[in-house]
C-alpha positions as CSV (number, residue, x, y, z in Angstrom):
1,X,0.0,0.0,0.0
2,X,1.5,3.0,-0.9
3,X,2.6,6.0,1.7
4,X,0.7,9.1,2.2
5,X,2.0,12.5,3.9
6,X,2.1,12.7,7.8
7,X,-0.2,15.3,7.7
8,X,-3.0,13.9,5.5
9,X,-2.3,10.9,7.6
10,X,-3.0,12.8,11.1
11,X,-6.0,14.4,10.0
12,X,-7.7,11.6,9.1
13,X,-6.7,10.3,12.6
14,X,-7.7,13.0,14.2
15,X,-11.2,13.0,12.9
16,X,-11.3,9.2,13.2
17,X,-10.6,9.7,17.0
18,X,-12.7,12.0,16.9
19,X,-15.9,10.0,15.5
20,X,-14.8,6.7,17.6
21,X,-14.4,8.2,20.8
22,X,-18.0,9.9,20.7
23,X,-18.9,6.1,21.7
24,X,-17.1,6.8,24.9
25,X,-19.4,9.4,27.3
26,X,-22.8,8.3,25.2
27,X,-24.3,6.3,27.8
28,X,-23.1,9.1,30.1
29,X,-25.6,11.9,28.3
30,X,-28.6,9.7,28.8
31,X,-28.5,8.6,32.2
32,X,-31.2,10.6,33.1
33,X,-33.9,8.6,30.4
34,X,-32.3,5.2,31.3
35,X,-32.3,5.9,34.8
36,X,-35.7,6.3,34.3
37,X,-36.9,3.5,31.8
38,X,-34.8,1.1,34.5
39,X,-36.0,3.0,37.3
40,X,-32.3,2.9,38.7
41,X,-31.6,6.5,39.9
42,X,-27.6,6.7,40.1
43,X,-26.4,5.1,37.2
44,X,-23.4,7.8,36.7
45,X,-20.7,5.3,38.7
46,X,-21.5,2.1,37.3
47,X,-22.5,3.4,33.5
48,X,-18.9,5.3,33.6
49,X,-17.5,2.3,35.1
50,X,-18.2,-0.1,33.0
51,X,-16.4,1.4,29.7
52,X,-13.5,2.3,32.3
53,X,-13.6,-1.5,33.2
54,X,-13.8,-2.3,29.6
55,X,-11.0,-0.4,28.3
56,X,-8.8,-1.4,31.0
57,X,-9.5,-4.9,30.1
58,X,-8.9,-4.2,26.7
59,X,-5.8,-2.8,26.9
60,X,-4.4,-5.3,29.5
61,X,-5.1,-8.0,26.9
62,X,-4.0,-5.8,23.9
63,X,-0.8,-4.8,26.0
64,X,0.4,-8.2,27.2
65,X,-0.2,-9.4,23.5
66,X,1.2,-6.8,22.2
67,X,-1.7,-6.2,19.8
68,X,-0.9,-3.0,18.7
69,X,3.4,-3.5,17.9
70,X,2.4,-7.6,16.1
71,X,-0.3,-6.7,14.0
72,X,-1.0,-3.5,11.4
73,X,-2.4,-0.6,13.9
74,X,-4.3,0.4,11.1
75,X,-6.4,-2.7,10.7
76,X,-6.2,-3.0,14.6
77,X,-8.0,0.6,14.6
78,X,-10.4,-0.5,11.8
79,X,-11.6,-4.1,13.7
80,X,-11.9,-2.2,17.1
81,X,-14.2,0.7,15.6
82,X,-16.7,-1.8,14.1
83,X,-16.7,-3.6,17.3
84,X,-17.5,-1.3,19.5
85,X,-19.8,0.7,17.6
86,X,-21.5,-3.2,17.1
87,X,-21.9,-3.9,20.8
88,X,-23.3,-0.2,21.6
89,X,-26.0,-0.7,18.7
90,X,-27.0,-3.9,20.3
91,X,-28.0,-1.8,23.9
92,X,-30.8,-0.4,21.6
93,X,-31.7,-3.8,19.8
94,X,-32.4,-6.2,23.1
95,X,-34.3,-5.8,25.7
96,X,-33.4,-2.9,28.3
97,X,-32.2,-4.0,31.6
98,X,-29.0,-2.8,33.9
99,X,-27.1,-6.0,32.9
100,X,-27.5,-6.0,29.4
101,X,-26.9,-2.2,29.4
102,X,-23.5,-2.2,31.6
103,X,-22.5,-5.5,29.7
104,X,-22.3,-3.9,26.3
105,X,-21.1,-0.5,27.8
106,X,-18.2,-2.9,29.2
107,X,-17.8,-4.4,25.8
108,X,-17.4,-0.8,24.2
109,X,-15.0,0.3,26.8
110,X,-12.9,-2.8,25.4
111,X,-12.9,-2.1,22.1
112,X,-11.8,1.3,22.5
113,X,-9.0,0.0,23.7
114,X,-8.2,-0.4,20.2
115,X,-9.0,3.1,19.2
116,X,-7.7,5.6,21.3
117,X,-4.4,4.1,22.2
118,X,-3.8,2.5,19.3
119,X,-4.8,6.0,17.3
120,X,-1.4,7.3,19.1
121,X,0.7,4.3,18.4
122,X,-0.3,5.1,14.2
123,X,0.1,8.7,14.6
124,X,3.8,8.0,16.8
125,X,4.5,5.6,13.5
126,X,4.1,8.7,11.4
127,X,6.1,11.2,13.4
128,X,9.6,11.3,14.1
129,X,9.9,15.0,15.1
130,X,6.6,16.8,16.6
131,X,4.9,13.8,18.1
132,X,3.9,16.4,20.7
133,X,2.2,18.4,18.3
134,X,0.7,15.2,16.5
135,X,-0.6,13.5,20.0
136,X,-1.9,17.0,21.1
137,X,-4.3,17.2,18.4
138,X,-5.1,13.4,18.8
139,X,-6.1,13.6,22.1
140,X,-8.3,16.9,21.6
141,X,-10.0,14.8,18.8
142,X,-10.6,12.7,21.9
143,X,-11.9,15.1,24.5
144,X,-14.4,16.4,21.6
145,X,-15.4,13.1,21.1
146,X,-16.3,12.9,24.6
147,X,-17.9,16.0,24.8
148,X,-19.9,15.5,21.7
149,X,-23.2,13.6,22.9
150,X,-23.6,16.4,25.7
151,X,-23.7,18.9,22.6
152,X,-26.7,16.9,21.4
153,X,-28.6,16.6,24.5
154,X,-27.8,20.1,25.1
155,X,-29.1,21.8,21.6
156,X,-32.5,20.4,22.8
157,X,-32.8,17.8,20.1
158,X,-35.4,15.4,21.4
159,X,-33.6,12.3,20.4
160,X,-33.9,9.1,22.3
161,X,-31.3,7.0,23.9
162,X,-31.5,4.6,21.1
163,X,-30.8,7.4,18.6
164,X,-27.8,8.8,20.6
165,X,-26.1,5.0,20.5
166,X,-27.2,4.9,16.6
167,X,-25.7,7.8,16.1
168,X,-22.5,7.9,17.6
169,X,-22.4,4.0,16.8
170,X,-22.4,5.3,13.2
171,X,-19.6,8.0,13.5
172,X,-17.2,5.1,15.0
173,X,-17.9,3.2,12.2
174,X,-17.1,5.7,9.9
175,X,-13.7,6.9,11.5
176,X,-12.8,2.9,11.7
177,X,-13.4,2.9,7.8
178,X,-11.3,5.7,7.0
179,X,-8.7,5.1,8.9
180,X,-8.6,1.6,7.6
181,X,-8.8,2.4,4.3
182,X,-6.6,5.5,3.6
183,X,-3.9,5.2,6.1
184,X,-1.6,2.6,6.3
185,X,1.2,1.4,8.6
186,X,3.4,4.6,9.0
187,X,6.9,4.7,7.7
188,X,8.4,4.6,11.4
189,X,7.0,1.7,12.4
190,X,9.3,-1.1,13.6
191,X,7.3,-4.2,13.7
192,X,7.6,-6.6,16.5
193,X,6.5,-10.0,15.3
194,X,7.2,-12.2,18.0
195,X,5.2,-12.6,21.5
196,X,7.7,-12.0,24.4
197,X,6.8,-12.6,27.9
198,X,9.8,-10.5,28.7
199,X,8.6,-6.9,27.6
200,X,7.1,-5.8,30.6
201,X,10.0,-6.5,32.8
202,X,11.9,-4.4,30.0
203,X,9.4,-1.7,29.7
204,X,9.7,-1.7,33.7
205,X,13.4,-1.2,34.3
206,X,13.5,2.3,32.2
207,X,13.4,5.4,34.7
208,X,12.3,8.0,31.9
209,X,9.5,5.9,31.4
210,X,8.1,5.1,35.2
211,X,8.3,9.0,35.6
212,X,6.3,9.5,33.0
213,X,3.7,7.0,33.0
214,X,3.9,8.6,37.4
215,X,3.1,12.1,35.7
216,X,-0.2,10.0,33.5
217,X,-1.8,8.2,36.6
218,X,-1.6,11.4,38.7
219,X,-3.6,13.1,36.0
220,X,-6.1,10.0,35.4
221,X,-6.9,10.1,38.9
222,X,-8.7,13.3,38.0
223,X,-9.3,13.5,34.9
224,X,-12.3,11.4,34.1
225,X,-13.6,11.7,37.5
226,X,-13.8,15.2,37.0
227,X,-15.8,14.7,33.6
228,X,-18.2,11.5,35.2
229,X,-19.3,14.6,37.8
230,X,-18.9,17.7,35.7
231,X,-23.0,17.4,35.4
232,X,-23.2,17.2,39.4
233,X,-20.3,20.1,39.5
234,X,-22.3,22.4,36.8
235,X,-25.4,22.0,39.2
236,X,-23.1,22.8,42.0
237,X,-22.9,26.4,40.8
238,X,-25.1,27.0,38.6
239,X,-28.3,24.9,40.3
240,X,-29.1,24.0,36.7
241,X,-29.7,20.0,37.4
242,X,-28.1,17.2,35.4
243,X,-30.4,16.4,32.2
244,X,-31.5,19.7,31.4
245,X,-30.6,21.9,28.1
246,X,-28.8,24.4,30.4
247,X,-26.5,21.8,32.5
248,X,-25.3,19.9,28.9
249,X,-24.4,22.2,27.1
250,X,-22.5,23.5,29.9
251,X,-20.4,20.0,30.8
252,X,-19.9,20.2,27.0
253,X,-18.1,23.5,26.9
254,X,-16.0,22.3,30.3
255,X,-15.0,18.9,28.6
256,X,-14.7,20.6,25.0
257,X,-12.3,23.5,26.5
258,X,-9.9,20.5,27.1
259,X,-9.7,20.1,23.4
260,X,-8.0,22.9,22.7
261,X,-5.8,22.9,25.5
262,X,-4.4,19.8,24.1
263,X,-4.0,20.9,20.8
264,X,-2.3,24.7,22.0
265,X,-0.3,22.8,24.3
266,X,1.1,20.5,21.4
267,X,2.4,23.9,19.7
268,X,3.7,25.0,22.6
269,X,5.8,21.6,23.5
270,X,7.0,22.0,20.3
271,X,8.4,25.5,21.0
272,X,9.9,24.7,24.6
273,X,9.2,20.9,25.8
274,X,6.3,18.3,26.5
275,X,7.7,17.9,30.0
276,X,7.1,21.6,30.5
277,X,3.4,21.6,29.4
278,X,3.2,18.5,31.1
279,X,4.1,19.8,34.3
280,X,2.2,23.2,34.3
281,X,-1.1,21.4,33.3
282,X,-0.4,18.8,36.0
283,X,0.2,21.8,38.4
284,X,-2.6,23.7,37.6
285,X,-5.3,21.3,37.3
286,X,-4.5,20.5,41.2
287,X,-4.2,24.1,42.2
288,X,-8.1,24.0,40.7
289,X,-8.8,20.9,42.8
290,X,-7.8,22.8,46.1
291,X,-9.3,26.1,45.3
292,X,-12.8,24.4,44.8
293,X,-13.0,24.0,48.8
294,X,-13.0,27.1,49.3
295,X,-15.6,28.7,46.5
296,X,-19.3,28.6,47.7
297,X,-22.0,27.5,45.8
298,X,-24.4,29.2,43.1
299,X,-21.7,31.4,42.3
300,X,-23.2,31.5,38.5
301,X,-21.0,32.7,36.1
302,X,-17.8,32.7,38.1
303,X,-18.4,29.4,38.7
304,X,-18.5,28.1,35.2
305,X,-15.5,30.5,34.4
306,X,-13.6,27.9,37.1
307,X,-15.1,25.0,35.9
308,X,-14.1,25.7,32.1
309,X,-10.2,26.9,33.7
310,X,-10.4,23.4,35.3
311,X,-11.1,22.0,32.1
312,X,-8.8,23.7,29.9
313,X,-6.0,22.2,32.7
314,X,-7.4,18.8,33.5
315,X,-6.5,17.7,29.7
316,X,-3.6,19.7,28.4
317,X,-0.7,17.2,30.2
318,X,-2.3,13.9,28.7
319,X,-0.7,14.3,25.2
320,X,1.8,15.3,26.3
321,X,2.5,12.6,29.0
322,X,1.8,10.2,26.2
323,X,4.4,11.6,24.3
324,X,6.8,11.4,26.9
325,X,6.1,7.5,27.7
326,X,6.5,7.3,23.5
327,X,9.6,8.9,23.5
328,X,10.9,6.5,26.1
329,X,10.4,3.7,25.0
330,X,12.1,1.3,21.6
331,X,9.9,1.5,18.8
332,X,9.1,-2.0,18.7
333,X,7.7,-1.7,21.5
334,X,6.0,1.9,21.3
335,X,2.8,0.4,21.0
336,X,2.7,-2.2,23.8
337,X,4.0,0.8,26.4
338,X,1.7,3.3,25.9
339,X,-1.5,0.7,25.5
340,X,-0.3,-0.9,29.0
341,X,0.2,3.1,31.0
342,X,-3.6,3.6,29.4
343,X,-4.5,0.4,31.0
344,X,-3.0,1.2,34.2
345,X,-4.1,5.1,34.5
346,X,-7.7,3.8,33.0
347,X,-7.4,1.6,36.1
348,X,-7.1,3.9,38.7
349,X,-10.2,6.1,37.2
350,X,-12.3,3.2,38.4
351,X,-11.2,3.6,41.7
352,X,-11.4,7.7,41.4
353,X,-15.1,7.7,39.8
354,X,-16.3,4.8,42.8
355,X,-14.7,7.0,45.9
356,X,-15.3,10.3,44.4
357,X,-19.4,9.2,44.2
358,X,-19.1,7.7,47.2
359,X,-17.6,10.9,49.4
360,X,-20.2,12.8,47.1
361,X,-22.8,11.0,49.0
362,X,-21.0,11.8,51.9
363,X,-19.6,15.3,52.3
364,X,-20.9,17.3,49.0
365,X,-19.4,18.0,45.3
366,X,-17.2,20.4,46.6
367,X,-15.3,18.7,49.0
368,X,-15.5,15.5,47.4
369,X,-14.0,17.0,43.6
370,X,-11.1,18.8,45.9
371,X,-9.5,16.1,47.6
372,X,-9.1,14.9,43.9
373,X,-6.2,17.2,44.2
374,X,-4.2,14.1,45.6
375,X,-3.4,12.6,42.5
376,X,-2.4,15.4,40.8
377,X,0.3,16.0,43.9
378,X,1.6,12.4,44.0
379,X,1.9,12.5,40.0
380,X,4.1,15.5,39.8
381,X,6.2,14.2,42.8
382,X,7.2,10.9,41.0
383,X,7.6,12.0,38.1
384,X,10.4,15.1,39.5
385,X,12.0,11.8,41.4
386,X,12.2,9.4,38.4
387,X,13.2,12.2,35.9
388,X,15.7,12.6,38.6
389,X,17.1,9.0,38.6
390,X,17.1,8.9,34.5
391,X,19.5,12.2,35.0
392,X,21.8,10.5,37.6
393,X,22.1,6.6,35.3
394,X,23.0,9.3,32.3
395,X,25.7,11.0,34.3
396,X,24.0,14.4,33.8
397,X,24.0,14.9,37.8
């Protein structure tokens, strides 16, 4: 198959992340009608959950098989799309019940597994120089994608929960397709043919890549917590409830801000570093997490001026992160590194999302989205000590 340019080749990622990743936060925009039809009130933990669940599966399997570095990522992309888009559509062909409904959210979430990482490992195959730049608009495709089905609910459209999963079930399918069809295996790609049980050990013993994969979980931690509660934070200060016009289009702007954080902050890393973008989105998003303890509620519009600042910092480091744990790592094994620190920081959002809802319960939105300010903290502290060690084995301290 012949070669096309890196950028034609990124922008058809980009939108192809885009499209597939709208699969991600669909069940999320329709809790309030499936709560409803299952009479279930609370479905936000175990709806988000289950795709977290999903995807960590996915990309524990994909990693430890090294899915993404053995096989075309192209082709991975393309199987993964159809997949998950096949398993949402089925929510709206069976019978409604909680089991069937987080069953196939879980089967989505593991199928994306061979999206969203494996949309970086393409775009990592393409770029030699300016992966930061590349990964940065990747990742924004990403956070649109997420935000998308908010925008829907929020422009008042009366569509059903069936027509959300048809229609973002469509868009995956289409971004699988393109990607499949017009962008092969990039010209940086060093195939890895062989399964070896000894990559993980390997992938474990490099310094530069612990501290930044450290940086990634301290950032998961809050990230898509912040996003599963965005609805309860909006409410928080704005008492516009979760499922109405007003409180969806608002957690769209707050998750869409993200997107162009992460693209700006991929020109910007090209200009100084990713590690410095890294570390000032890292900073910043847990300065946010601390100063929401102390702002009241209904503040209105200085609220949702915090909540989209929040959002603009929450997302900017995760492209850049990625790019670091790329960077790190062998080619061959470029793929299998960053699908298995998605696993791991997907991981830790499961226990984020259940104790954040559960301390909701228990002490209120504020308090409860603050003391996610903790992973944030421990992130930036191990990754200063393992960038550290990686200076002291090269003999540069």
């Amino acid at each position: 198959m012949r070669q096309i340019q890196a950028g034609s080749a990124l922008l058809i990622i980009v939108i192809s992340q885009f499209l597939g990743t709208s699969l991600w936060f669909a069940g999320n925009a329709v809790i309030p009608e499936l709560s409803q039809k299952l009479a279930m009130p609370g479905l936000t933990e175990s709806l988000t959950s289950a795709v977290q669940f999903g995807f960590i599966t996915g990309t524990l399997l994909f990693a430890i098989l090294s899915i993404p570095d053995r096989f075309s990522p192209s082709k991975v992309f393309l199987t993964s799309s159809l997949l998950a888009a096949g398993f949402n559509v089925l929510i709206t062909l069976l019978p409604l019940s909680f089991t069937s409904l987080v069953s196939f959210r879980f089967l989505v979430g593991f199928f994306l597994a061979g999206i969203y990482p494996v949309g970086m490992k393409i775009a990592a195959d393409y770029f030699e120089k300016g992966l930061g730049k590349a990964l940065g608009l990747l990742v924004g495709a990403l956070v649109l994608g997420t935000a998308l089905p908010f925008l829907v609910k929020g422009l008042g459209y009366q569509f059903s929960y069936e027509e959300i999963f048809w229609i973002t079930s469509g868009l995956a399918s289409l971004g699988g397709v393109a990607v499949g069809i017009f962008v092969p295996d990039g010209p940086y790609r060093t195939r890895n043919p062989k399964f070896d049980w000894k990559i993980l050990p390997r992938l474990s013993q490099i310094n530069a890549l612990k501290g930044a994969a450290s940086g990634y979980f301290g950032h998961m931690w809050e990230l898509y917590t912040f996003w599963a509660f965005a609805p309860a934070a909006f409410a928080y200060f704005t008492n516009q409830e979760a499922g109405t016009m007003a409180n969806s289009l608002g957690v769209f702007s707050i998750i869409a801000a993200g997107s162009v954080s992460c693209a700006l902050g991929g020109f910007i890393a090209m200009r100084k570093s990713s590690r410095l973008v890294a570390i000032f989105s890292l900073f910043g998003s847990g300065i946010c997490c601390l100063a929401i303890l102390f702002l009241p509620a209904s503040l209105g519009v200085a609220g949702i001026i915090f909540l989209l600042i929040w959002g603009i910092l929450v997302t900017a480091d995760s492209p850049q992160f990625s790019t670091l744990v790329a960077q790190a790592t062998p080619p061959s094994y470029r793929g299998t590194a960053l699908t298995l620190v998605n696993c791991l920081g997907f991981s830790l959002t499961i226990i984020s999302i259940q104790f954040t809802g559960w301390l909701i319960h228990q002490i209120g939105v504020s308090y409860a989205l603050g003391l996610l300010g903790i992973g944030p903290m421990i992130g930036l502290f191990l990754f200063r000590y393992f960038q550290k060690k990686e200076a002291l084995s090269q003999g540069l301290s």
